[in-house]
C-alpha positions in Angstrom: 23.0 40.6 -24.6 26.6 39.6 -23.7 27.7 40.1 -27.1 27.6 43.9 -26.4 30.2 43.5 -23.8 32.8 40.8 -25.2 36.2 42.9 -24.5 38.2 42.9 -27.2 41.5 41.0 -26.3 45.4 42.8 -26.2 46.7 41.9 -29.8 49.7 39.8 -29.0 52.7 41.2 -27.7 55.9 39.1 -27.4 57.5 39.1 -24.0 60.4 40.9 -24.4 58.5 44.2 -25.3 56.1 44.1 -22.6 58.1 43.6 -19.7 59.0 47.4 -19.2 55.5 48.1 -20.0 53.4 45.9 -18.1 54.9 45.9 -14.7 54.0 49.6 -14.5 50.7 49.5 -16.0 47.1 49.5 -14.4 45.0 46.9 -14.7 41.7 47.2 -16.7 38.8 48.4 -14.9 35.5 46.2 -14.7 33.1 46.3 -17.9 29.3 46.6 -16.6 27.4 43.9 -16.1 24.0 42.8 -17.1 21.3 40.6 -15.3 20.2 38.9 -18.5 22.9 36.3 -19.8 21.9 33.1 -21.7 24.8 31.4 -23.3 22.7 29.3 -25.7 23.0 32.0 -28.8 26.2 31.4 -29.6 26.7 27.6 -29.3 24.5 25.1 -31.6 25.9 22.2 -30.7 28.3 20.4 -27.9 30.6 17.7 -28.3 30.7 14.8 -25.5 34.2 15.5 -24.6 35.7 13.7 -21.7 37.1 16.9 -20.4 37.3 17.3 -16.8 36.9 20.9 -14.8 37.6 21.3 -11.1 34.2 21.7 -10.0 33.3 23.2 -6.4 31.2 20.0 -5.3 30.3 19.3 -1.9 32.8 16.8 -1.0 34.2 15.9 2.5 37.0 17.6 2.8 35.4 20.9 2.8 36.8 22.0 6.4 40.3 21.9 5.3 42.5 24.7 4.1 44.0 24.1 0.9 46.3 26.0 -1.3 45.5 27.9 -4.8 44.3 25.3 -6.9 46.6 26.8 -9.7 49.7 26.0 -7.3 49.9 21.7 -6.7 53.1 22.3 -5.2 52.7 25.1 -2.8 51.3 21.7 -0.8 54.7 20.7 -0.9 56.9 21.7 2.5 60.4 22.9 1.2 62.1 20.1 2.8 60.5 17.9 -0.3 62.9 19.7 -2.6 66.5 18.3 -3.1 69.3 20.7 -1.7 70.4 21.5 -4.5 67.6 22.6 -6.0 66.4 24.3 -2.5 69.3 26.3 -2.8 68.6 27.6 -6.0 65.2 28.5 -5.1 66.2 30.6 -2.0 68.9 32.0 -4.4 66.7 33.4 -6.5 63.8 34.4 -3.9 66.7 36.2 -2.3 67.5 37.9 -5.4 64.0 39.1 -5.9 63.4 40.6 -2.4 62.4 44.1 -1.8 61.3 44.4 -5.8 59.2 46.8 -5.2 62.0 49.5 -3.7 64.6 48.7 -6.4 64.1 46.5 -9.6 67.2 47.5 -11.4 69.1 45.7 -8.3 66.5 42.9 -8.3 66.8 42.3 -11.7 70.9 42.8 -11.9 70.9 40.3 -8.5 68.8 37.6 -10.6 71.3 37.6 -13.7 74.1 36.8 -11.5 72.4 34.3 -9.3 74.1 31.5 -11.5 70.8 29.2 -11.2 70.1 27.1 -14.1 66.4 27.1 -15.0 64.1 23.8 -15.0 60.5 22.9 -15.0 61.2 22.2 -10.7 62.9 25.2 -10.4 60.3 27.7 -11.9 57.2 26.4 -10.4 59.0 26.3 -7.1 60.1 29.8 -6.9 56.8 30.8 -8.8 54.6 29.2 -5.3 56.9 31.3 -3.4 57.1 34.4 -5.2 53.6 34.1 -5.8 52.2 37.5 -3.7 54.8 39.5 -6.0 53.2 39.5 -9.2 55.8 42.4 -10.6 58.9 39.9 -9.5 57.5 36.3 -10.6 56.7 38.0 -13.8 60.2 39.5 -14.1 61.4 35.4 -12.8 59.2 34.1 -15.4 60.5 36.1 -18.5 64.1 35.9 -17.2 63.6 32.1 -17.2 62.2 31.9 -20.5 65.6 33.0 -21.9 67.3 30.8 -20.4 69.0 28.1 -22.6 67.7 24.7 -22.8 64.7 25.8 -21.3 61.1 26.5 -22.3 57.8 26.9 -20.3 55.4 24.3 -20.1 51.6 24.4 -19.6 52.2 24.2 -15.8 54.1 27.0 -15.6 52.4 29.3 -18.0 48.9 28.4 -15.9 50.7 29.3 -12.6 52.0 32.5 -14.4 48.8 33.3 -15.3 46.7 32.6 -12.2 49.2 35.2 -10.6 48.2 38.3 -13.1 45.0 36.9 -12.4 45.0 37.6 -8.9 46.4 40.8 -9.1 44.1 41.9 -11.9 47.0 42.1 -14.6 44.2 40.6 -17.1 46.2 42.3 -19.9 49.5 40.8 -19.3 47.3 37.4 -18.1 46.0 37.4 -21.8 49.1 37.8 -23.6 50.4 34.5 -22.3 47.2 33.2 -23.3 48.5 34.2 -26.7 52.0 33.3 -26.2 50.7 29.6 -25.2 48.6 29.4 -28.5 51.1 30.7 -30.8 54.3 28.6 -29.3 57.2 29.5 -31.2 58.9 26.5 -30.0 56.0 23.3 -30.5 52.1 23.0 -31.1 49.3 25.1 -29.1 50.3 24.8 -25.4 46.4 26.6 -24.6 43.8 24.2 -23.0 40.3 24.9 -21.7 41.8 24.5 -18.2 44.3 27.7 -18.9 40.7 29.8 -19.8 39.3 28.3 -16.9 42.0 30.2 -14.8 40.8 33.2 -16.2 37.2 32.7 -15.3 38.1 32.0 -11.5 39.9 35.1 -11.0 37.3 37.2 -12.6 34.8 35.6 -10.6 37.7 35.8 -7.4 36.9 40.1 -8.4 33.4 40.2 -8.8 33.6 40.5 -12.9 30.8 38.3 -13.4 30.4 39.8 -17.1 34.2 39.1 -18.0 33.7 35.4 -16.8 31.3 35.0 -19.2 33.0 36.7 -22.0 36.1 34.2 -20.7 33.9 31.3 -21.4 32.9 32.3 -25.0 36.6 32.9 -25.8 36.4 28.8 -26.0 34.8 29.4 -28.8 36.7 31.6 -30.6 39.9 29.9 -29.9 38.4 26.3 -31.4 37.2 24.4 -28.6 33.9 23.4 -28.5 32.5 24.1 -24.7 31.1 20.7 -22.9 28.8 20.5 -20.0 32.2 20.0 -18.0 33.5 23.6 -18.8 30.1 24.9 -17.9 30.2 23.5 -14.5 33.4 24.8 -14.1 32.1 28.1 -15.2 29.2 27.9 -12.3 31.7 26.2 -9.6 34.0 29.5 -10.5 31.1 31.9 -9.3 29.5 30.0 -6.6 33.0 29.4 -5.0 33.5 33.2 -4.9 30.0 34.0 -3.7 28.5 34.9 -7.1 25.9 32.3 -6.6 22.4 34.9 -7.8 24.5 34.8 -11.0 25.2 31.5 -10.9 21.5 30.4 -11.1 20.5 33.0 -13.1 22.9 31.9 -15.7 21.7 28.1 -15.0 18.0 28.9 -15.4 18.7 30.5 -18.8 20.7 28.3 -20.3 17.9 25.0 -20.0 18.1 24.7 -24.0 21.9 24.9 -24.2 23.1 22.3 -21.3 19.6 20.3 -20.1 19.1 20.5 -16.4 20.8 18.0 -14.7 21.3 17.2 -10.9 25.2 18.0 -11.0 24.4 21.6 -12.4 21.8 22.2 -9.8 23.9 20.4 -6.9 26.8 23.0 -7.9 24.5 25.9 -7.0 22.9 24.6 -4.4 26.1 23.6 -2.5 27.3 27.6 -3.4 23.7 29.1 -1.2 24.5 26.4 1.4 28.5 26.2 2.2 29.3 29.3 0.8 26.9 31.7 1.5 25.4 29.6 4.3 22.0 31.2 3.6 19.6 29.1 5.0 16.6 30.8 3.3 18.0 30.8 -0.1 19.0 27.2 0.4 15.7 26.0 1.1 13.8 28.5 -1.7 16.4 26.5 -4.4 15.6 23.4 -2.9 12.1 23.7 -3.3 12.8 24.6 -7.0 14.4 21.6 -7.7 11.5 19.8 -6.4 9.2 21.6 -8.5 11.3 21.3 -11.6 11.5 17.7 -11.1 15.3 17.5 -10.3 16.3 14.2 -8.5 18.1 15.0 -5.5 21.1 12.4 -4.3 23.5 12.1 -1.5 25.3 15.4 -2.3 22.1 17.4 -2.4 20.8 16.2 1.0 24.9 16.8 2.2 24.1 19.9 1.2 21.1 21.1 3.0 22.5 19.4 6.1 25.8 21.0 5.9 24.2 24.0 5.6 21.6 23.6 8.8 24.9 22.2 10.7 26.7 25.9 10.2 23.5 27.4 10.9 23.3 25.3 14.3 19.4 24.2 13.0 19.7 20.6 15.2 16.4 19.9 14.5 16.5 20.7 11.0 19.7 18.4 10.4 18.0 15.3 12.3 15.1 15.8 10.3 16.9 15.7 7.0 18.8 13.3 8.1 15.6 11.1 8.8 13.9 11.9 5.9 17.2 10.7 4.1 17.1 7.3 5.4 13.6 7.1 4.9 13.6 7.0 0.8 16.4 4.3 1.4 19.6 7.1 0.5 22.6 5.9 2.0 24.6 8.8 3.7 28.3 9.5 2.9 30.7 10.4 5.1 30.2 14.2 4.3 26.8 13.9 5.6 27.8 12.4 8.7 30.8 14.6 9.1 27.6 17.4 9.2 25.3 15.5 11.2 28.3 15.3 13.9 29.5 18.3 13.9 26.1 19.9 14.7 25.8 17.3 17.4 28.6 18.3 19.0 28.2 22.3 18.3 24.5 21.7 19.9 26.3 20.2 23.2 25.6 16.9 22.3 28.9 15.4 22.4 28.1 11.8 23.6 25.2 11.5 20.8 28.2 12.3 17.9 30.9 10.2 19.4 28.0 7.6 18.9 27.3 8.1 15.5 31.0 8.1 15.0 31.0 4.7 15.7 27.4 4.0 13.9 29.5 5.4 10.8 32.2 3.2 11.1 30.1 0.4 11.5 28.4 0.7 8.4 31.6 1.3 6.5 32.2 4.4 6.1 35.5 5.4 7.1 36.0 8.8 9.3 39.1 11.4 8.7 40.3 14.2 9.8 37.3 16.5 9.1 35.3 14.2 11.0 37.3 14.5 14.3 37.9 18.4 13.4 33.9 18.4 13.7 34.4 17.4 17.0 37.3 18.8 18.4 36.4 22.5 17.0 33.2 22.7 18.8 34.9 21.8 21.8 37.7 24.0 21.4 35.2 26.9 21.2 33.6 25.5 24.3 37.0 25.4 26.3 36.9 21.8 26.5 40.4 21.5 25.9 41.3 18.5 27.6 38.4 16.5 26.0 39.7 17.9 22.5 43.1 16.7 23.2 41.7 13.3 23.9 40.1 13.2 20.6 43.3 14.7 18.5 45.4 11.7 20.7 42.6 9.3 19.2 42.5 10.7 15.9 47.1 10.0 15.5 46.5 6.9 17.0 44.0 5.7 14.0 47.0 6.8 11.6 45.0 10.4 10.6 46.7 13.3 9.3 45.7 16.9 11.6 44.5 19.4 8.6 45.4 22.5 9.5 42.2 23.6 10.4 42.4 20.8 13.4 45.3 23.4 14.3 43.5 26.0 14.1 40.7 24.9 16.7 43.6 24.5 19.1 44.5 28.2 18.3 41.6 29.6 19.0 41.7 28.6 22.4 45.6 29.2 23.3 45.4 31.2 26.4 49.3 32.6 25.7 51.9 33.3 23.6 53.9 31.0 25.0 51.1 28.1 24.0 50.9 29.6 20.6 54.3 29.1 19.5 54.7 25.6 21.2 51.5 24.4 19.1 53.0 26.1 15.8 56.0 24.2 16.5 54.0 20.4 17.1 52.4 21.3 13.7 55.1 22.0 11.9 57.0 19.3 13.2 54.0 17.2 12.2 54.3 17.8 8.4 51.1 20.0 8.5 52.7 23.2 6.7 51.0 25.8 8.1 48.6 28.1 5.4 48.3 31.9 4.9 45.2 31.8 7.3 47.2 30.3 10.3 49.3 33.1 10.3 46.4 36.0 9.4 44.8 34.2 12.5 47.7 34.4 14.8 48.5 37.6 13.9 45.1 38.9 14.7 44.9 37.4 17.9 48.7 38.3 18.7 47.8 41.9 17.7 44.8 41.9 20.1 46.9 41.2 22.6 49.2 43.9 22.2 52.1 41.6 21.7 54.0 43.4 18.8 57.3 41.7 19.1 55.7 38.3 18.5 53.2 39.5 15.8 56.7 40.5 13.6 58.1 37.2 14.4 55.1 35.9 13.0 55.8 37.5 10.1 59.6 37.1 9.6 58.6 32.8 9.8 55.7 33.2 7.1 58.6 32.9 4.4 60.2 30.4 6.0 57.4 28.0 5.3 57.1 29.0 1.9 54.8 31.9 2.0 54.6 35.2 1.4 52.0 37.6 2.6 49.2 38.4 0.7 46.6 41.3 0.4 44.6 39.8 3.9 48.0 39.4 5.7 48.8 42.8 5.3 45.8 44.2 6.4 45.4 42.3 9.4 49.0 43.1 10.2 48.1 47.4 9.2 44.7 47.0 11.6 46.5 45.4 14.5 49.5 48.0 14.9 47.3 51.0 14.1 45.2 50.0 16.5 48.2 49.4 18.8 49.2 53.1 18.4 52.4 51.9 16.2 50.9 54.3 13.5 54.6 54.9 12.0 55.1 51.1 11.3 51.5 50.5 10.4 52.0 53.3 7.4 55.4 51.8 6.5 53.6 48.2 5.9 50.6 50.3 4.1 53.1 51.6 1.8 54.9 48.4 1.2 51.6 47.2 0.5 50.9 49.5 -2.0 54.3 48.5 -3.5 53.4 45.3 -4.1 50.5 45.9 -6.4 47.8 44.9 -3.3 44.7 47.3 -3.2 44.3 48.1 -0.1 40.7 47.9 1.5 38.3 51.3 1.5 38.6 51.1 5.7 42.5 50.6 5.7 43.1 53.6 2.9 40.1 55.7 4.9 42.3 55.0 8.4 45.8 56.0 7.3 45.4 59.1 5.3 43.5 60.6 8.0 46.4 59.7 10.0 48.6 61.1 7.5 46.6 64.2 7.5 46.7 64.6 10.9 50.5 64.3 11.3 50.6 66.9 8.3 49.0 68.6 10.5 50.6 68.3 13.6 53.9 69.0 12.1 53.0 72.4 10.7 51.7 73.7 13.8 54.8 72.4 15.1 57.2 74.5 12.3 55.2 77.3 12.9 55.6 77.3 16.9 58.9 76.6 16.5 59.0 79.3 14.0 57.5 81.7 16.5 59.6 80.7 19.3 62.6 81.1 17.0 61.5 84.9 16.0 60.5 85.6 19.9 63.9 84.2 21.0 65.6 86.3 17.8 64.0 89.8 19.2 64.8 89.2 22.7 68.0 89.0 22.3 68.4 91.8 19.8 66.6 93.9 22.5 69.2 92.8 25.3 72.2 93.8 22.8 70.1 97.1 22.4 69.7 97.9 26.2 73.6 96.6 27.1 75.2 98.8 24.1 73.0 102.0 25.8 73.1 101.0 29.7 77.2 101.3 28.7 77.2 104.7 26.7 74.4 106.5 28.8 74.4 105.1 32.0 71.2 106.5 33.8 70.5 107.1 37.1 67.9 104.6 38.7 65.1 105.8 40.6 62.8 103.2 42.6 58.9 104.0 41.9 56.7 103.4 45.2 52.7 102.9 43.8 50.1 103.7 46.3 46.1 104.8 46.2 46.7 105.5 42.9 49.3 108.2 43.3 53.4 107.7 42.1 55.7 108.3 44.5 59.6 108.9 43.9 62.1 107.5 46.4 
């Protein structure tokens, strides 16, 4: 039972004695996790509420990049902030730099940085600063002091997403505490702040912590809703913890009734995020025997997932059978349908169902021209995906980024790479943390290390700062590269920054560390030698000059012959 593994929570600490404590200290490690987990013991009843969760439904925008859900404004492109305010921001960013190496400078820099604090101000430089959990932290208590100025929920949520991230859970829950015991106003905690919580256990794999997460509504006096459990099952399927996601649907029938939504919400997790096809259709024959209805968004889907799978006949046939008991298709199901036309080399048939979808009135965006301009991207059909991105501006749509990054994949130079990350920033598409982890790979590959570090000088530029991925891409490609000195200065600034680094990258640079250990003993102990050789070489040639001028012996030449010595 999940009762034996509720973690107790930190008794509350106020934020002016854990700031010397908690930036120094580890983490919690995972509790142990059990397969059997029904929720219905300690709830009797549910209210109606009208509370909302973000929930990880199949919608059609599913191809696009977006930005942590926990930061609205990292969306925003720095030029949307007033000067003014800009200024202050990059002030204080700039204060905070290199926190790691010295935070008694950081911290000194920040106090004189002459910013005044505001509810713009700290969520900006929190988006930014977002990758440094050790200097938003020290931002966000330094803030909090600041007069005339007080945290709202926004900022304590984006606070608390990035502990969450960097598995501070312990810090992460004493601002749960702070919010609920606000010196300064009424409880500032909603189930949305808990909900944070629960997606970045499920981000770590902590499927039994989720669940504890989710029973702390409880005990903090909200009653949970079939909204919170949603979120709850959208929070493991979106980070691939969908066996635990139905398991803990199946066991909870008496609790929260079976409805399509719940069922939809898992399914979508075995068919977009997982995209295994076999599991898919084992839970889609479930719901079918349980006597779950199935809508638009279960037969999107199915075909989504056949479409990634590149099952043509499989999508047609659902498709089909879709029409057939009279089920209107959205535009996410068409987006599907035409994508695995075109992946299939079927080009003309999607570019007519384009227009079949427009004529029934349903309007196309930019996933459903990304649907066909990445498959012929990956095709080299450049020329015919330009034609389609020239189509797509002149119809007023917005390239996502992922449009950009079909493009990227095909650049055949550097040259072309930076040109099309210019167009797209010039667009108002601010590129994501992906574009550069994908540029940087492909850069790497082709051993062009001056333009993989201006990569990496832009990425704050547009508002970013590298994160755990970036830095192992950027590790892999200049180890491989032979720049094993710079790859182990990044791994170390890596480690600075709180990041774990992955098994493989640890695995690759103490080996090389060992090696050069290595290599520079045997070099000390050559040079050592040569040193000691050189030493007794010389002390022999004083030896022989100071006797050759006391004794000065005859020479005699010695003639060797059929064994014999002969004097001359």
């Amino acid at each position: 039972m999940w009762r034996r593994i509720l973690f107790r929570l930190p008794t509350r600490a106020s934020l002016s004695t854990i700031s010397h404590r908690i930036l120094a200290s580890p983490s919690p490690s995972s509790s142990h996790f059990s397969k059997s987990f029904p929720l219905s013991s300690p709830f009797k009843s549910f209210s109606s509420s009208s509370r909302t969760s973000p929930i990880l439904y199949p919608d059609d925008n599913d191809d696009c990049i977006h930005h942590d859900d926990d930061f609205p404004e990292a969306a925003e492109p720095p030029e949307k902030l007033d000067d003014e305010l800009l200024r202050d921001v990059d002030s204080i960013v700039s204060s905070l730099h290199d926190f790691a190496a010295d935070s008694a400078a950081a911290k000194l820099r920040l106090e004189l940085c002459g910013a005044s604090a505001s509810p713009e101000l700290v969520s900006a430089v929190l988006s930014r600063l977002r990758n440094d959990w050790a200097a938003a932290f020290t931002f966000f208590l330094w803030a909090g002091t600041q007069p005339g100025y007080s945290h709202s929920i926004r900022q304590y949520h984006a606070m608390i997403s990035i502990l969450g991230k960097m598995r501070r859970f312990d810090t992460a829950w004493s601002l749960v505490h702070e919010m609920r015991s606000s010196a300064r106003g009424p409880s500032l905690l909603t189930p949305q702040t808990i909900l944070i919580l629960i997606r970045r256990y499920c981000a770590v794999h902590d499927v039994g912590r989720a669940i504890n997460a989710f029973y702390v509504l409880k005990r903090f006096g909200f009653t949970p809703c079939i909204e919170d459990f949603h979120g709850l099952l959208s929070a493991l399927c979106r980070y691939k913890n969908v066996e635990d996601a139905e398991h803990l649907l199946l066991c909870n029938e008496k609790t929260f009734p079976f409805e399509t939504k719940s069922f939809n919400i898992v399914l979508n997790g075995w068919c977009n995020v997982l995209v295994r096809v076999g599991e898919a259709k084992r839970f889609w024959r479930d719901m079918g025997k349980r006597g779950i209805q199935k809508d638009v968004l279960s037969y999107g889907s199915m075909i989504s997932c056949y479409s990634k799978a590149g099952n043509l006949n499989d999508v047609l046939k659902l498709f089909n059978q879709m029409k057939e008991m009279g089920i209107e298709a959205d535009r996410k199901v068409y987006n599907a349908v035409i994508y695995a036309l075109a992946k299939g080399k079927c080009v003309e048939e999607a570019k007519r169902l384009l227009k079949t979808m427009e004529e029934k009135g349903v309007a196309s965006n930019a996933v459903t021209f990304n649907s066909l301009i990445r498959p012929l991207c990956k095709a080299q059909r450049v020329d015919d995906a330009k034609k389609l991105f020239d189509e797509m501006l002149q119809r007023g749509l917005s390239p996502c980024v992922r449009t950009y990054h079909a493009f990227f994949a095909a650049a055949k130079n550097v040259e072309d790479v930076f040109d099309l990350l210019s167009r797209m920033k010039e667009s108002g598409c601010v590129p994501a943390i992906e574009t550069y982890i994908t540029l940087i790979r492909k850069l790497s590959r082709w051993r062009q290390h001056e333009s993989v570090f201006r990569l990496w000088n832009e990425m704050p530029q547009s508002g970013l700062s590298p994160d755990r991925s970036a830095y192992i891409v950027l590790i892999h490609g200049l180890f491989l590269n032979g720049r094993l000195k710079e790859a182990s200065t990044y791994y170390e600034e890596m480690k600075e920054k709180g990041f774990l680094p992955e098994p493989k990258t640890e695995e690759m640079i103490q080996a090389w560390l060992s090696g050069k250990e290595v290599d520079d003993g045997q070099s000390v102990m050559v040079e050592m030698q040569s040193k000691k050789n050189s030493l007794a070489t010389t002390l022999k040639q004083k030896r022989v000059s100071k006797r050759d001028f006391l004794e000065q012996p005859g020479l005699r030449k010695i003639t060797r012959e059929r064994g014999f010595s002969l004097h001359d």
